[in-house]
Backbone bond lengths (Angstrom), bond angles and torsions (degrees), N, CA, C in turn:
res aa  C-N    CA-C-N  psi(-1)  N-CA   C-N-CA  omega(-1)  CA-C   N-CA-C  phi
1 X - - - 1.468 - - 1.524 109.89 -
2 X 1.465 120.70 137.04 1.428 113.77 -155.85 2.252 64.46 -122.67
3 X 1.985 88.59 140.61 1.435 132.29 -172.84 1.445 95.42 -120.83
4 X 1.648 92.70 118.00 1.624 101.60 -178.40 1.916 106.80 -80.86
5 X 1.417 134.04 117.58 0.990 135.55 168.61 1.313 134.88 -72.81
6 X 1.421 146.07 123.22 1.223 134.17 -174.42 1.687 118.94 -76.21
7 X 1.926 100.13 -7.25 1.057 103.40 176.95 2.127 134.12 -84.49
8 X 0.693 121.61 142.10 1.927 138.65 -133.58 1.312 78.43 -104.29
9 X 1.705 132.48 112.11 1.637 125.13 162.99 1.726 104.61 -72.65
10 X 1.182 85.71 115.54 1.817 103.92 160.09 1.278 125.93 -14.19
11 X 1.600 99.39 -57.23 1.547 114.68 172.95 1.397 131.27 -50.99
12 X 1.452 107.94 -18.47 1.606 115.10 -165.15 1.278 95.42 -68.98
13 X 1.325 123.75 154.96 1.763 119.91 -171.97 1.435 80.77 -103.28
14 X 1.383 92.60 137.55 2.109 125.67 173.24 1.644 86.69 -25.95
15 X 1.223 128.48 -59.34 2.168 104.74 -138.86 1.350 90.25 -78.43
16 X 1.308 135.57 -16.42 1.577 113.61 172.58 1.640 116.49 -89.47
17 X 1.397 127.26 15.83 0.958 144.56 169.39 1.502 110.01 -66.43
18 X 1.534 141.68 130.83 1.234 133.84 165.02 1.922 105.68 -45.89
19 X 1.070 122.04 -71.76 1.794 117.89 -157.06 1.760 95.31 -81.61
20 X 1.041 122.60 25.52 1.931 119.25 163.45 1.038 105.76 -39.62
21 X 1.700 128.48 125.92 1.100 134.68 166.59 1.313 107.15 73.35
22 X 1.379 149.43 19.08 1.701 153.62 -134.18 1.272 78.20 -133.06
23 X 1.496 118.90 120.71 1.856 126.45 156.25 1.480 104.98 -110.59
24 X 1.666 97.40 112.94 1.612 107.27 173.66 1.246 108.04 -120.59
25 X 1.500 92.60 146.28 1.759 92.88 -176.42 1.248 98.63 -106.47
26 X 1.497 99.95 158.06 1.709 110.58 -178.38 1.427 101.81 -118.74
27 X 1.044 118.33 113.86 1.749 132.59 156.29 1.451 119.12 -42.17
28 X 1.496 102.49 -49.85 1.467 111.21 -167.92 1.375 121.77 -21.94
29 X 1.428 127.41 172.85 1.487 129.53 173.67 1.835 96.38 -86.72
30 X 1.277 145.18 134.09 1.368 158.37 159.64 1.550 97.53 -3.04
31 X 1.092 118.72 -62.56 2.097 124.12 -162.06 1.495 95.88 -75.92
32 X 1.747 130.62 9.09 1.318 117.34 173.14 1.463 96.67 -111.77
33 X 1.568 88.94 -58.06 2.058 107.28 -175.67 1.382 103.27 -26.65
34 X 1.132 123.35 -62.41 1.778 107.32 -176.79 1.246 125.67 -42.62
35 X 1.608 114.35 -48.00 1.433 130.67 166.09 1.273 119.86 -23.76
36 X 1.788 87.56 -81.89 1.766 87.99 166.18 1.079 128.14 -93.97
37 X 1.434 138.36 26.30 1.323 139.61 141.58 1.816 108.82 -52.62
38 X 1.435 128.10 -58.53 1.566 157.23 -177.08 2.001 71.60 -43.08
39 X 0.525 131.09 -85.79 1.227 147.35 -129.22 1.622 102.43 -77.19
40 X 1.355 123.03 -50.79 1.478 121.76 152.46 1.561 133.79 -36.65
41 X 1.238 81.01 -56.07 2.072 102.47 174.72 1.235 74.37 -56.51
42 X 1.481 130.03 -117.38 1.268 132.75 -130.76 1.910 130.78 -41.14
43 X 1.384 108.91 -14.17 1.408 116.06 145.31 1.660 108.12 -89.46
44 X 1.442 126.66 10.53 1.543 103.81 155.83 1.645 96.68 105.53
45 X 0.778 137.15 -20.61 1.791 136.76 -166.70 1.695 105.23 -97.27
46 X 1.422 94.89 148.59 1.529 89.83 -150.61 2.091 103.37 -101.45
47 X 0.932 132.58 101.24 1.543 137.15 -145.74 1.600 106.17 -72.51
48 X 1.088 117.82 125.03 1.758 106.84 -179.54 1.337 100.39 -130.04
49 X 1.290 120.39 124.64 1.287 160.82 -142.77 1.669 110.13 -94.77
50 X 1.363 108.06 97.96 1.495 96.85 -164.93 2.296 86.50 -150.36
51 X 1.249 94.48 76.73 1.423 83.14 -177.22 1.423 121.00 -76.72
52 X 1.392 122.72 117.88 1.609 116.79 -176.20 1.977 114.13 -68.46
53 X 1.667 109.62 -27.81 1.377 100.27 168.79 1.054 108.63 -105.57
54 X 1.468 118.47 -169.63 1.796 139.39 139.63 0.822 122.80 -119.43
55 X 1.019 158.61 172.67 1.514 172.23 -75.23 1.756 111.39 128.22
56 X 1.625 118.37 123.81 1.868 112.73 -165.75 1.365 74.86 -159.61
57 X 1.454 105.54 162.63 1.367 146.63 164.22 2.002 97.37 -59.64
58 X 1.534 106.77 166.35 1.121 112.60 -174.60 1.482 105.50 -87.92
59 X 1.245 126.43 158.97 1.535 113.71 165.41 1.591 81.38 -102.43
60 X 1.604 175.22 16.85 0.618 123.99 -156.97 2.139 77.68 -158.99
61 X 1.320 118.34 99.91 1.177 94.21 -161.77 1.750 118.25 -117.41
62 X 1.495 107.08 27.85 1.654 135.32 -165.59 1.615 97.41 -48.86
63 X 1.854 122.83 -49.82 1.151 123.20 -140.30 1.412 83.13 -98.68
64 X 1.180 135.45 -57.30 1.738 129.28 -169.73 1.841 108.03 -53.92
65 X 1.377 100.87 -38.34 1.403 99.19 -157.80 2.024 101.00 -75.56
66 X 1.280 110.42 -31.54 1.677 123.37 165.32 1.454 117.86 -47.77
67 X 1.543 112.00 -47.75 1.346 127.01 162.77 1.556 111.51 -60.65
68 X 1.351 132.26 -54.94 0.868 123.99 172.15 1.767 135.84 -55.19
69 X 1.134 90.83 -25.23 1.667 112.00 177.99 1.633 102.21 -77.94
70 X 1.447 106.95 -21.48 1.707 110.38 -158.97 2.078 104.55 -115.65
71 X 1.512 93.71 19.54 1.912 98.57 -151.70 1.607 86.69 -62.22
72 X 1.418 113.08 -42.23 1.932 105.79 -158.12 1.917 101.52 -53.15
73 X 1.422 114.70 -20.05 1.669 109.03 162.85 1.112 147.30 -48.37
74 X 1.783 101.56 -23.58 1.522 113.58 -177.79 1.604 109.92 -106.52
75 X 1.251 102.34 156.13 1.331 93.30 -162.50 2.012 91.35 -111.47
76 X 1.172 118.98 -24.00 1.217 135.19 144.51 1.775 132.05 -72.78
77 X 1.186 136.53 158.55 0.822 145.53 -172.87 1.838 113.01 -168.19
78 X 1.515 116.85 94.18 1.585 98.12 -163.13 1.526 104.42 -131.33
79 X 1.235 125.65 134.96 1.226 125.66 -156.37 1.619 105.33 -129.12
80 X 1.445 101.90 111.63 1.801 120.32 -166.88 2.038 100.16 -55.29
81 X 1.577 101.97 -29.52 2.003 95.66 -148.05 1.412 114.67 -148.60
82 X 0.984 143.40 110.55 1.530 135.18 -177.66 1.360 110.75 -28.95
83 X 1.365 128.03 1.24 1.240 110.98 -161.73 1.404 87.07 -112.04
84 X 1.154 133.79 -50.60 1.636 136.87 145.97 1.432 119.84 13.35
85 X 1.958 93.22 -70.23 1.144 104.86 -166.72 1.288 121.96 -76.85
86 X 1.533 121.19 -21.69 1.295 141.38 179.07 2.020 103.99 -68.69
87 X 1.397 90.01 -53.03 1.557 89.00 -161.86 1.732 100.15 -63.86
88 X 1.589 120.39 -32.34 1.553 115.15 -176.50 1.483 113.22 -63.42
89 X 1.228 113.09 -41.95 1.609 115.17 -172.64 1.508 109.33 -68.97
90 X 1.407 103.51 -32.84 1.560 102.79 -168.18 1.997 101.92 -86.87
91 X 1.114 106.30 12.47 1.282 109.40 164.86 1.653 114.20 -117.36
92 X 0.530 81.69 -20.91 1.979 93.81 166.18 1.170 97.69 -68.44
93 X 1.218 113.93 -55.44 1.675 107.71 -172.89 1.308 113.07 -74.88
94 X 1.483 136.15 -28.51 1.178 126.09 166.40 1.655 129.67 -42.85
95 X 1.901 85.17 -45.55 1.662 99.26 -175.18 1.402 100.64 -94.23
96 X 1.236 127.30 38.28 1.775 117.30 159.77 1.460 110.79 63.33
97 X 1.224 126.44 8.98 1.455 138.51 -171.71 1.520 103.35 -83.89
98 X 1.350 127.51 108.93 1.254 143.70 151.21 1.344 113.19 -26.64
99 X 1.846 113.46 114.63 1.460 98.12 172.50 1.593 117.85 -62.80
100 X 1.449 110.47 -17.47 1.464 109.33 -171.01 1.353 108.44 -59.81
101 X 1.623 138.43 0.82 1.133 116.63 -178.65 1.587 110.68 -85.97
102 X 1.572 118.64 -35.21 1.546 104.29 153.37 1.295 135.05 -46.75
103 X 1.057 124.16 -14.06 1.674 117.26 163.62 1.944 115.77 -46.71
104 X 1.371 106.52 -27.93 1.447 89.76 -172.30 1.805 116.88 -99.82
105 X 1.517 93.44 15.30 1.241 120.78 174.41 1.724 110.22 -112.42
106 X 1.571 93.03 149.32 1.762 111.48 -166.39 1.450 105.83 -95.72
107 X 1.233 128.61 126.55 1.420 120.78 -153.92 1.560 100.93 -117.54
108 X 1.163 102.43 151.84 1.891 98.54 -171.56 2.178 88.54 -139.99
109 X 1.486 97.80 127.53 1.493 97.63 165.28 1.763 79.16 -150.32
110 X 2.232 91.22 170.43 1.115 96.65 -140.86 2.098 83.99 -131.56
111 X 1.816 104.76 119.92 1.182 112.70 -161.49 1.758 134.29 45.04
112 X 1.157 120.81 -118.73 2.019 122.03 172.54 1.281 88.47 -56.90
113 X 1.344 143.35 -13.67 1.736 112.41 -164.89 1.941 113.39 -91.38
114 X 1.585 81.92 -14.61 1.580 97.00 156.41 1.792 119.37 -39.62
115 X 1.114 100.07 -52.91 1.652 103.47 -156.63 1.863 97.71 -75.71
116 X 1.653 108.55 -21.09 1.628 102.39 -176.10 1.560 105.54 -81.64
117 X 1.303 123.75 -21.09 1.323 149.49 -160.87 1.552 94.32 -85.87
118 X 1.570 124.78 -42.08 1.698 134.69 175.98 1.486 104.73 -59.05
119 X 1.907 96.03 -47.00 1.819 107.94 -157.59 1.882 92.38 -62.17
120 X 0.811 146.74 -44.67 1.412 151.72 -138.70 1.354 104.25 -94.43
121 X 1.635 117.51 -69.14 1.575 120.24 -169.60 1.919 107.72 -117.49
122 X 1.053 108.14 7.24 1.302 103.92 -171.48 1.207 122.57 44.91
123 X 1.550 139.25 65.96 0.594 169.08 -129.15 2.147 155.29 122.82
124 X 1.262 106.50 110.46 1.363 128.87 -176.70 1.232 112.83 -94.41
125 X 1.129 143.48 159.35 1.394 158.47 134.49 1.270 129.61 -96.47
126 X 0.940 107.09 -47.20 1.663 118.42 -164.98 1.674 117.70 -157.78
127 X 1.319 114.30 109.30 1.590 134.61 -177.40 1.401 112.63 -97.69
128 X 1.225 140.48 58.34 1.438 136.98 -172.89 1.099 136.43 -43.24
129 X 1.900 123.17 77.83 1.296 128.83 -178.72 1.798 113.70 12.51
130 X 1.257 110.03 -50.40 1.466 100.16 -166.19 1.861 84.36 -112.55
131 X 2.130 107.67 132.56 1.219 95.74 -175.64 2.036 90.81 -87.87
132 X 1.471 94.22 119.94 1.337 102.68 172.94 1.326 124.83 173.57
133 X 1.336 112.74 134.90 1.873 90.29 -164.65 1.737 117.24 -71.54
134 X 1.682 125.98 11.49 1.133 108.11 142.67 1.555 104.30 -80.42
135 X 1.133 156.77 -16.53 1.313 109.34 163.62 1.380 115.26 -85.07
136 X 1.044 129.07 2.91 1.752 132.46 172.17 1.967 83.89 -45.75
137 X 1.314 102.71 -76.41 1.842 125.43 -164.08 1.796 78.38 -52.57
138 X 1.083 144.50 -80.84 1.246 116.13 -134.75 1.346 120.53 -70.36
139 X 1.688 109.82 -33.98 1.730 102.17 166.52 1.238 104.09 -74.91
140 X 1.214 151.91 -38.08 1.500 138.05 174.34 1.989 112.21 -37.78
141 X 0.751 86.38 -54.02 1.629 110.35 164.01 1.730 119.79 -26.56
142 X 1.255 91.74 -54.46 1.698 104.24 -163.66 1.828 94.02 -85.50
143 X 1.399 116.25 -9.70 1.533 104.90 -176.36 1.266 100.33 -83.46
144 X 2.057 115.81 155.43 1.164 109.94 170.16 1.954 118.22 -101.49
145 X 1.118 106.98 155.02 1.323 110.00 -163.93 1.433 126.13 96.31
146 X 1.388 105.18 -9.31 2.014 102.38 -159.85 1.017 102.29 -61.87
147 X 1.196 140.16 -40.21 1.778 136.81 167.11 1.176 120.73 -34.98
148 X 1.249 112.64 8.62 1.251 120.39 179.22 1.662 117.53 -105.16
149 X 1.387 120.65 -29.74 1.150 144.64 -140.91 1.017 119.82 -95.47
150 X 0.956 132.63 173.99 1.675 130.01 -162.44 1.672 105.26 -130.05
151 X 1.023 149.68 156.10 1.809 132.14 -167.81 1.765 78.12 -179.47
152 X 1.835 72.21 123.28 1.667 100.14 165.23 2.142 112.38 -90.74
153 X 0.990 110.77 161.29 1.643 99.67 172.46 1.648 92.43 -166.79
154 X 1.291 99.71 97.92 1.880 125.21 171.11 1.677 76.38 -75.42
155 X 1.822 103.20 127.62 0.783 132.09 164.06 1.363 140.82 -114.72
156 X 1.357 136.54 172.18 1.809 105.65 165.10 2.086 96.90 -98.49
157 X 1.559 91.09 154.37 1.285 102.83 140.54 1.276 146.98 -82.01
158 X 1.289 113.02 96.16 1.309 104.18 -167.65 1.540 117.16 -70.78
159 X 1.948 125.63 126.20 1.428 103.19 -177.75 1.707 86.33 -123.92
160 X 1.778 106.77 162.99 1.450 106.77 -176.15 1.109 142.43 73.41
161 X 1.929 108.75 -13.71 1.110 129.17 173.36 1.482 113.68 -110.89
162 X 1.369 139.66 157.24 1.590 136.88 113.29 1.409 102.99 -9.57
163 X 1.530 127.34 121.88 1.433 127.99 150.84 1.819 108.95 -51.61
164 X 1.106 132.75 140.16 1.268 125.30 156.59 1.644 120.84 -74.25
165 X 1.419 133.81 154.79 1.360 132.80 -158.94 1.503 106.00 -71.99
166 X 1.674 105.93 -28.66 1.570 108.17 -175.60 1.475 129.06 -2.52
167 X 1.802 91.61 -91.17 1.506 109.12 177.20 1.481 126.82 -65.62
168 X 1.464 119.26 -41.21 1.530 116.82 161.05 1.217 121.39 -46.37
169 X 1.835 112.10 -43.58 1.651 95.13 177.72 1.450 113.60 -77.25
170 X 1.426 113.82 -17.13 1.712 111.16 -179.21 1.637 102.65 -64.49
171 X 0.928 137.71 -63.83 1.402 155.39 142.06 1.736 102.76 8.75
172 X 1.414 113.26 -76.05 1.265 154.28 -157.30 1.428 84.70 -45.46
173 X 1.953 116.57 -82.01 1.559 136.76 -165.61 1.759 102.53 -89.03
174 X 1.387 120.39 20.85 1.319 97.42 175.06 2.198 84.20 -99.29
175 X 1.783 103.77 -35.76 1.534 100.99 -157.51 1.894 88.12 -73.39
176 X 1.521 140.88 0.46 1.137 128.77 163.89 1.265 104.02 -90.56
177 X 1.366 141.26 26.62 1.650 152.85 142.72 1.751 109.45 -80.74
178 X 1.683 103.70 -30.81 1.085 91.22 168.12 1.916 101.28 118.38
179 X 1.322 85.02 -6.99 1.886 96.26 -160.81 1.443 97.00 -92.57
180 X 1.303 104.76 151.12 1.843 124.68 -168.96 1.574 89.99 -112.89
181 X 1.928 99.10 103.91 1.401 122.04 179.15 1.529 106.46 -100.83
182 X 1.350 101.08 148.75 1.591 111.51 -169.32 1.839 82.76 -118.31
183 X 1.378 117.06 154.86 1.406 131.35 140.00 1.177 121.14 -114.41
184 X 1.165 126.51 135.69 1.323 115.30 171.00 1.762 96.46 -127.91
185 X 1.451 111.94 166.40 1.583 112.00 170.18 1.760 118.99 -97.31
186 X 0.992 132.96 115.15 0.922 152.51 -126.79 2.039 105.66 -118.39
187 X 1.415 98.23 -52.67 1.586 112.82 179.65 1.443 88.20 -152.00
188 X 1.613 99.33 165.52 1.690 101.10 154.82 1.303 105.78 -111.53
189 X 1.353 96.15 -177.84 1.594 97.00 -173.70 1.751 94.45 -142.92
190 X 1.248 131.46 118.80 1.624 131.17 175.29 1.477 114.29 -131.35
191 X 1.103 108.55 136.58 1.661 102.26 159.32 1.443 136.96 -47.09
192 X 1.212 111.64 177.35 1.705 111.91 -179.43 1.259 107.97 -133.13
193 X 1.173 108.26 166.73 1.522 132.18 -149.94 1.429 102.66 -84.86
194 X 1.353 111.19 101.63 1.647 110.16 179.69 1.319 127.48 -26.42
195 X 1.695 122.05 -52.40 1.330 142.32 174.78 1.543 128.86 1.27
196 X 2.129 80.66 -61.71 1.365 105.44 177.36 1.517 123.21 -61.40
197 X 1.589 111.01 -18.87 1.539 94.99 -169.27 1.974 93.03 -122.31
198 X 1.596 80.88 71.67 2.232 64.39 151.27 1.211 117.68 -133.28
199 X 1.171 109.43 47.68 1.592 118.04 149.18 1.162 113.98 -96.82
200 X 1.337 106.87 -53.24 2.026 121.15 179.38 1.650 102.01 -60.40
201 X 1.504 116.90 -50.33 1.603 102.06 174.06 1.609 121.53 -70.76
202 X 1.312 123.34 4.21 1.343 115.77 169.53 1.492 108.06 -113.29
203 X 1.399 137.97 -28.74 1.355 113.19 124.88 1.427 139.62 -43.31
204 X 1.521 125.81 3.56 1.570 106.19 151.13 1.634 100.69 -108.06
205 X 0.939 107.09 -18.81 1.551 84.76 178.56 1.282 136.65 -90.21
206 X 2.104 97.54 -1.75 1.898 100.91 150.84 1.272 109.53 -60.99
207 X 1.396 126.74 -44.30 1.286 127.88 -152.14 1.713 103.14 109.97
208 X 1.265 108.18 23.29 1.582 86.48 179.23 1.667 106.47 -101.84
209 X 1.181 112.66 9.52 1.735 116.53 169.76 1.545 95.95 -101.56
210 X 1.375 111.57 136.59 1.691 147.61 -155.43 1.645 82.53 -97.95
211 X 1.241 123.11 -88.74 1.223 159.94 -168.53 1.615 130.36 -70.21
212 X 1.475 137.93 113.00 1.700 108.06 171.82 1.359 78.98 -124.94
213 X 1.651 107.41 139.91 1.915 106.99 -167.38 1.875 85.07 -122.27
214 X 1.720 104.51 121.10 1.645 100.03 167.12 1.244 94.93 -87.62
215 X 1.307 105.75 -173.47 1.708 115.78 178.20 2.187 87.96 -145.37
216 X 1.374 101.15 -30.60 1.594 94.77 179.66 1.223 103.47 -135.31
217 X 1.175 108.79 -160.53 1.903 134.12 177.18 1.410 105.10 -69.13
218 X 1.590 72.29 -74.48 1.702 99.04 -177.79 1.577 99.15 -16.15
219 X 1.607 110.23 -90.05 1.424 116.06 -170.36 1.417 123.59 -46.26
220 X 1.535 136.59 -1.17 1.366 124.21 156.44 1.235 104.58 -95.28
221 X 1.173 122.30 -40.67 2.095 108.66 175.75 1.869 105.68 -39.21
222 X 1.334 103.15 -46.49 0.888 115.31 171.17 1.765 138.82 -29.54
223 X 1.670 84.32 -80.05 1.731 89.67 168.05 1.475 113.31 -70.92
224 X 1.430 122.64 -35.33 1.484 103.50 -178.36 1.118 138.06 -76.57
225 X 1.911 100.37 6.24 1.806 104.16 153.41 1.790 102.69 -90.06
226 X 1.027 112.54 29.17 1.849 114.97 -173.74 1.773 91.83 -110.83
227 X 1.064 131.02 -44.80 1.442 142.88 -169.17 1.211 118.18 -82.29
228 X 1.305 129.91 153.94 1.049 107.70 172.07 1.843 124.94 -125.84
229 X 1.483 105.66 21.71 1.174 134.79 178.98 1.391 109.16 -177.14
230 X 1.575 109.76 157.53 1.480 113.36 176.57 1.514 94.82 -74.09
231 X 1.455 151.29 -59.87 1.687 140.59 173.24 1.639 106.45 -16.98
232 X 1.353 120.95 -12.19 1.726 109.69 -169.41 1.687 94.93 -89.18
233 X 1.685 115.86 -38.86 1.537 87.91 -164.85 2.167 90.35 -125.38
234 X 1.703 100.23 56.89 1.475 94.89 -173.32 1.816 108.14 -87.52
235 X 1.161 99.64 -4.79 1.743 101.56 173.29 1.390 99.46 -117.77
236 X 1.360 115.71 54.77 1.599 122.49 162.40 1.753 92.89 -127.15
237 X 1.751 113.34 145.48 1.366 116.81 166.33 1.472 105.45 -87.45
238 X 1.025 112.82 118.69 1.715 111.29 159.00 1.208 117.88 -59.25
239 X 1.808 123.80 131.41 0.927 105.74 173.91 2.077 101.74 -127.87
240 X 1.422 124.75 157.54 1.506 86.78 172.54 1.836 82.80 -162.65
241 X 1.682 84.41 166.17 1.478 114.05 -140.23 1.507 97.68 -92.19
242 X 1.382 130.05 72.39 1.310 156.18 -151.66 1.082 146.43 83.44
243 X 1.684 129.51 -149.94 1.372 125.08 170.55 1.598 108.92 -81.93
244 X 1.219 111.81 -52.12 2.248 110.19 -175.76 1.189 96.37 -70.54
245 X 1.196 148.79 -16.16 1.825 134.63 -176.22 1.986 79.60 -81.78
246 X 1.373 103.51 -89.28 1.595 118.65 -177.38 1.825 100.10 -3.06
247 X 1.400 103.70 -84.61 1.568 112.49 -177.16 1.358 127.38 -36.14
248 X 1.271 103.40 -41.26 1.760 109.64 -173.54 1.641 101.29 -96.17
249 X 1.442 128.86 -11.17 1.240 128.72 174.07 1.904 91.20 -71.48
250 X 0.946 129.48 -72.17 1.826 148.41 169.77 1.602 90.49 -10.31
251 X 1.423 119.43 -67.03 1.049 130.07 -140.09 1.959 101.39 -77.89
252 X 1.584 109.93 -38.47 1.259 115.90 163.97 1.339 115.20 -74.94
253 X 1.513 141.01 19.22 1.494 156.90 -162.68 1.569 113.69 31.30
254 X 1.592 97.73 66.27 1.507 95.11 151.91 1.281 115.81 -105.52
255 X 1.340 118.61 163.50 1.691 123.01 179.58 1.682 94.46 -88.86
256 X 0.933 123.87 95.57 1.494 136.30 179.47 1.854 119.51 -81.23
257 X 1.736 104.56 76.06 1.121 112.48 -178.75 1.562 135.23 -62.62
258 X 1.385 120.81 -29.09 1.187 125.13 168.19 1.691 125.65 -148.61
259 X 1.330 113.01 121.23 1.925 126.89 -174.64 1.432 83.41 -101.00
260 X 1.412 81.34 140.29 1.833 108.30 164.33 2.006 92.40 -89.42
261 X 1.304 93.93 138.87 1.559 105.61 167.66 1.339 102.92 -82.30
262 X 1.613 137.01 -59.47 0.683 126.30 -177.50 1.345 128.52 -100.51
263 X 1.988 111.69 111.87 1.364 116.36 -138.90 1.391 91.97 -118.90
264 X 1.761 124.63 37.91 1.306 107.40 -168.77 1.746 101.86 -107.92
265 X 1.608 105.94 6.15 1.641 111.03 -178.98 1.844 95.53 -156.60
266 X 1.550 95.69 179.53 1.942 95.69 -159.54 1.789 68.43 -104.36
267 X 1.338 148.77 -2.01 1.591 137.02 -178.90 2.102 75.71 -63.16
268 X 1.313 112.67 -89.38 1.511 119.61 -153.17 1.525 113.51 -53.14
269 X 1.638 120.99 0.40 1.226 138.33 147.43 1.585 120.64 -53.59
270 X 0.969 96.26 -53.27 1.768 119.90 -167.63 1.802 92.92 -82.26
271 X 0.924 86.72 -73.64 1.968 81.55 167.66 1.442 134.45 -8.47
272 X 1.166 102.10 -58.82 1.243 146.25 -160.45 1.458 106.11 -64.04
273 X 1.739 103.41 -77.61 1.637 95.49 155.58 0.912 136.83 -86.79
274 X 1.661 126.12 14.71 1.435 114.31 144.50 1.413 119.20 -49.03
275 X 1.412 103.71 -58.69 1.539 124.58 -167.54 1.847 109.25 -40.03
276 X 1.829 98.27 -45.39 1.408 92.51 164.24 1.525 146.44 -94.94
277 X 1.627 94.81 5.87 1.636 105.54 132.79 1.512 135.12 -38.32
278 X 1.021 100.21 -50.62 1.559 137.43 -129.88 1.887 101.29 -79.29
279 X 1.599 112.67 -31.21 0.842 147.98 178.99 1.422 131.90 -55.37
């Protein structure tokens, strides 16, 4: 029985590649951009590196580390972003805190962030068919009792930016479940200093970028304090890395040409605008 693979042989020479010759820029924060950089190359498109956020440790770490001292309380524990999950463990480990005390806690990560969420405590709970925090709320939903429950959500701080609606509305419809949500800040997350990119912003505003790929919010609040009119990147295709990036890109007026359906890895990202190559 011949098994159709999603995987792209190496060997194929670039021009029969869907994104041949395709310059997409990646917004992402650096610890994603590689991700989906891996993932561009290998349909052939060549990735140019222009991240509108970052991603850092907290300077300020009173409220996570209280939560952490207090984790055996929650009976939930749900983590929006790999970056989440990275920054909580690696503070556990600072403060000598046994991962074994999450064991008596129910853990929620959302698609690939599963497997970083395995690497750390060995242990998952709950992968929500749809990676997104409405499906966080909708399988939370189907359990009985959760109105009862207590749910932690290590968050980022957003500084310098607009917060995006994400986590407040996750927040928002989990406490109309009835559930007693904690936030705590987890990492921040800020933009960067335009300065650095005016080479990459005068390559989009010849038109020689194909592609601008978000992966979040964050990163268009972002670039469109980088621009200085929508005419700078109007012969760029938007492309973005689901339905809440897609929507809230709309909502800041971009012409939003191509969503990955499947937004639970940057592979079905990359896909995505091949596919509308492909055409």
């Amino acid at each position: 029985m011949h098994i159709q693979s999603r995987e792209i042989n190496l060997l194929t020479p670039s021009r029969k590649l869907p994104l041949y010759g395709k310059r997409i820029l990646v917004t992402a924060p650096r610890n994603y951009a590689y991700r989906l950089s891996e993932q561009i190359i290998k349909q052939g498109g060549l990735p140019v590196f222009m991240a509108t956020i970052e991603t850092c440790y907290l300077s300020n770490y009173t409220k996570l580390d209280t939560a952490l001292y207090q984790i055996g309380e929650f009976d939930w524990i749900i983590f929006t972003s790999r970056n989440g999950i990275t920054a909580f463990f690696h503070r556990m480990n600072d403060l000598d805190i046994p991962v074994s005390v999450v064991q008596k806690c129910q853990l929620c990560a959302l698609g690939k962030d599963a497997e970083s969420l395995l690497s750390f405590c060995g242990k998952v709970d709950l992968i929500p068919t749809e990676s997104s925090p409405g499906g966080i709320v909708a399988e939370l939903a189907k359990l009985p009792e959760i109105h009862n429950k207590k749910v932690l959500i290590p968050a980022p701080e957003v500084v310098g930016l607009p917060e995006p609606d994400v986590v407040p509305n996750l927040i928002t419809d989990l406490q109309q479940l009835g559930i007693e949500v904690t936030r705590v800040p987890a990492y921040i997350t800020q933009g960067l200093n335009t300065s650095i990119y005016s080479i990459e912003l005068n390559l989009i505003r010849q038109g020689s970028i194909d592609v601008i790929a978000f992966s979040s919010t964050a990163e268009v609040e972002s670039f469109l304090t980088m621009v200085n009119s929508q005419n700078d990147y109007e012969r760029c295709t938007i492309a973005c890395f689901g339905p809440y990036t897609s929507a809230n890109a709309r909502k800041l007026g971009m012409n939003v040409s191509i969503v990955a359906k499947d937004y639970s890895s940057f592979e079905g990202f990359a896909e995505a605008i091949a596919t509308f190559f492909s055409h």
